[in-house]
NUGUMI-572305 format. One record per residue (C-alpha): z, y, x; residue number from 1. Coordinates in nm, 3 decimals, m for minus. Example, Ala and Ser with C-alpha at 12.3 -4.5 7.8 and 13.67 -1.06 7.14 Angstrom:
<site <0.780 m0.450 1.230> 1>,
<site <0.714 m0.106 1.367> 2>,
END
This chain:
<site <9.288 11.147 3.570> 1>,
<site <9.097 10.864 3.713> 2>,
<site <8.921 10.785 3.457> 3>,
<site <8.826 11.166 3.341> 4>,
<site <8.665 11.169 3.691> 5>,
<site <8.463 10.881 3.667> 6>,
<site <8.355 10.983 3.302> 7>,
<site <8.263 11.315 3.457> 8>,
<site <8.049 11.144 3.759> 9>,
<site <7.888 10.960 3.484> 10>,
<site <7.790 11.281 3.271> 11>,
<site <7.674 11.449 3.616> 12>,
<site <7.476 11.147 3.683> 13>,
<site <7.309 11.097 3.359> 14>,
<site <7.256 11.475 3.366> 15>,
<site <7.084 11.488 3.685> 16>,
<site <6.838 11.182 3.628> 17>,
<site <6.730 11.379 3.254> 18>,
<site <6.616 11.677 3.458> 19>,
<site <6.477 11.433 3.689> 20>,
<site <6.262 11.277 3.426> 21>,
<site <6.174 11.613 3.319> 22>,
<site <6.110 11.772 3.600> 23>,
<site <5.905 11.490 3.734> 24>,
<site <5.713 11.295 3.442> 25>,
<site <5.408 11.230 3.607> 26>,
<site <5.565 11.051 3.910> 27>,
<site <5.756 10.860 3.681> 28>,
<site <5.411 10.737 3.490> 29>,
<site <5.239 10.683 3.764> 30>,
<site <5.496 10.513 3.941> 31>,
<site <5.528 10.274 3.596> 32>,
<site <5.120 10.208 3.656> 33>,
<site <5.156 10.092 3.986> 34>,
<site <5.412 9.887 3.914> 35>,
<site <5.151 9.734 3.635> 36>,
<site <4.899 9.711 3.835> 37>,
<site <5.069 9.507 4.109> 38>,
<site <5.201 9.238 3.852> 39>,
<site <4.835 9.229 3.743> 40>,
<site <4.743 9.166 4.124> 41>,
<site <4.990 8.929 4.153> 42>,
<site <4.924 8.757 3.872> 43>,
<site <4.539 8.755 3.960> 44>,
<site <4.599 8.611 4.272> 45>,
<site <4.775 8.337 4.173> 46>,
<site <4.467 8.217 3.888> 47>,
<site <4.256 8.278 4.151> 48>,
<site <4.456 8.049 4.404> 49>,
<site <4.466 7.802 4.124> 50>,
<site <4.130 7.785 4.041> 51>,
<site <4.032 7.750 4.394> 52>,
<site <4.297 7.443 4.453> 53>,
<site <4.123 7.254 4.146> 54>,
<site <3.727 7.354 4.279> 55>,
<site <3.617 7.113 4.568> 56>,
<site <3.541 7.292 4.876> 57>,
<site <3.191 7.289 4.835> 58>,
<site <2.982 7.527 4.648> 59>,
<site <2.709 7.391 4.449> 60>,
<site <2.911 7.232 4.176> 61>,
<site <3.115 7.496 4.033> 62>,
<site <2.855 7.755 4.112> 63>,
<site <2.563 7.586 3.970> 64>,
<site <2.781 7.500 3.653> 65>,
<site <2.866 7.885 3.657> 66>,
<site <2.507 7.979 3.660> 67>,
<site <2.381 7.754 3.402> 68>,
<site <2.601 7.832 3.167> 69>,
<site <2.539 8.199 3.144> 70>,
<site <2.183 8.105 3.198> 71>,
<site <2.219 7.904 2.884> 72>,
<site <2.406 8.153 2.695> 73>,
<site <2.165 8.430 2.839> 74>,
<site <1.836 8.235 2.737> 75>,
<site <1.977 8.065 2.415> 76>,
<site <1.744 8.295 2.175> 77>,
<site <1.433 8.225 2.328> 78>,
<site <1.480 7.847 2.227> 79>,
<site <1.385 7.964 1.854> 80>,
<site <1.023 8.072 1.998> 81>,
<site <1.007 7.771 2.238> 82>,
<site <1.084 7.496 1.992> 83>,
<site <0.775 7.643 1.745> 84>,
<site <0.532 7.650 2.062> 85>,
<site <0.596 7.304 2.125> 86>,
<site <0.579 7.189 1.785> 87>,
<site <0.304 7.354 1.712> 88>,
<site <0.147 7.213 2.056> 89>,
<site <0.229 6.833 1.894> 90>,
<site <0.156 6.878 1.597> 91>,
<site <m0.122 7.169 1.549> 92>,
<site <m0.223 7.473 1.387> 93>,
<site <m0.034 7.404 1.015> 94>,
<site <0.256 7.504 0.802> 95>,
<site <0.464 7.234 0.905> 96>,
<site <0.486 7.373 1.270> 97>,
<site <0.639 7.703 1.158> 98>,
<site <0.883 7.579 0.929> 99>,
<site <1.008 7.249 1.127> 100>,
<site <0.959 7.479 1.495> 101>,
<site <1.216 7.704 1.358> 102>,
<site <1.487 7.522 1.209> 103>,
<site <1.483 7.299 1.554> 104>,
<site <1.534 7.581 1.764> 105>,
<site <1.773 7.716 1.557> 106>,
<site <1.996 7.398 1.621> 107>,
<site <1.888 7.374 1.996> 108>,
<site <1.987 7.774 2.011> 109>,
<site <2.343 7.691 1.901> 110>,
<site <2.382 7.361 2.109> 111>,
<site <2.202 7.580 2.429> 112>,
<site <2.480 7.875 2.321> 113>,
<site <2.760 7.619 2.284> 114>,
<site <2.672 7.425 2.560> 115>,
<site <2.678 7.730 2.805> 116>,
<site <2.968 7.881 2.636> 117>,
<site <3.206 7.562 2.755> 118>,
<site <3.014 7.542 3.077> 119>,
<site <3.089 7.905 3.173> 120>,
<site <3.471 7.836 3.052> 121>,
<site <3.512 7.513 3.223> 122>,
<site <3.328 7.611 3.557> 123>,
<site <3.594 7.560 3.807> 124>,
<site <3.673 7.180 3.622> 125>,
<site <3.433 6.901 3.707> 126>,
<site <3.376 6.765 3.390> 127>,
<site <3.170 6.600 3.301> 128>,
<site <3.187 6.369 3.637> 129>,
<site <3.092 6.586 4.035> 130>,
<site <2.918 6.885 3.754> 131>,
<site <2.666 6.684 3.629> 132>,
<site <2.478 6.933 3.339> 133>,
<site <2.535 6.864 2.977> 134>,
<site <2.176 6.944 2.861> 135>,
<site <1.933 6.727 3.065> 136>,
<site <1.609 6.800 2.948> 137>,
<site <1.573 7.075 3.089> 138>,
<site <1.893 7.161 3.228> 139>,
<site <1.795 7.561 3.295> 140>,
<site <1.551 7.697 3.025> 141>,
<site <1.284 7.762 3.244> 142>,
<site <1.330 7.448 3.393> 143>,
<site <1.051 7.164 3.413> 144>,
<site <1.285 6.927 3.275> 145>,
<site <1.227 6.703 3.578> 146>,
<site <1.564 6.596 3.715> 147>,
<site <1.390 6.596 4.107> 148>,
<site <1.384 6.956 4.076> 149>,
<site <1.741 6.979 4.130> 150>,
<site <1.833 7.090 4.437> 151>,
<site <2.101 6.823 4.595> 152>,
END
């Protein structure tokens, strides 16, 4: 008899959370995204809190490696166009210019690319040593490619 009765609970049960669901579907989504959406909080947070214990407490390190890599990876094109002006600056109006202009800023395009592809990865990681920039000369595109323009 027992056992009948807690059979039968379990049937009522069962019963009454099927209706529920059908009754109720949308609550039961929505309820399923907001329990998504606060493991993707959570989980945020703690990157976040991670990235900020290995960062120094400073700003222009990370933030300066930040912005020249997607400076670098922004600007990386224009190195095809800049190599060939400078080429043909050094070496002069000729065929040579054209031909040896484009094939170095081809290779300078990838290595800016690559270059500001690791930098914006690796931002919150100070390597190489306190952020110092990979590419030198100039270390922004635009840049003069004097290393006193950096601001300390």
């Amino acid at each position: 008899m027992a056992k009948q009765l807690i059979t039968r609970r379990q049937k009522d049960v069962s019963r009454l959370l099927r209706e529920k669901r059908e009754i109720y579907p949308n609550k039961l989504i929505a309820q399923k995204r907001r329990n998504r959406m606060k493991k993707a909080v959570a989980i945020s947070l703690a990157v976040l809190l991670a990235l900020s214990a290995v960062s120094p407490a400073y700003c222009g390190g990370p933030l300066r490696k930040l912005g020249r890599g997607v400076s670098n990876l922004i600007t990386c094109p224009l190195e095809i166009y800049n190599r060939m002006a400078k080429t043909n600056k050094d070496i002069g109006p000729s065929m040579e210019w054209i031909v040896y202009g484009f094939i170095s800023g081809f290779v300078m395009m990838g290595y800016r690319a690559t270059v500001g592809a690791w930098e914006v990865i690796s931002f919150p990681i100070p390597v190489p040593e306190k952020y110092e920039p990979i590419l030198t000369d100039p270390e922004f595109f635009f840049g003069s490619g004097n290393k006193n323009d950096k601001k300390e």
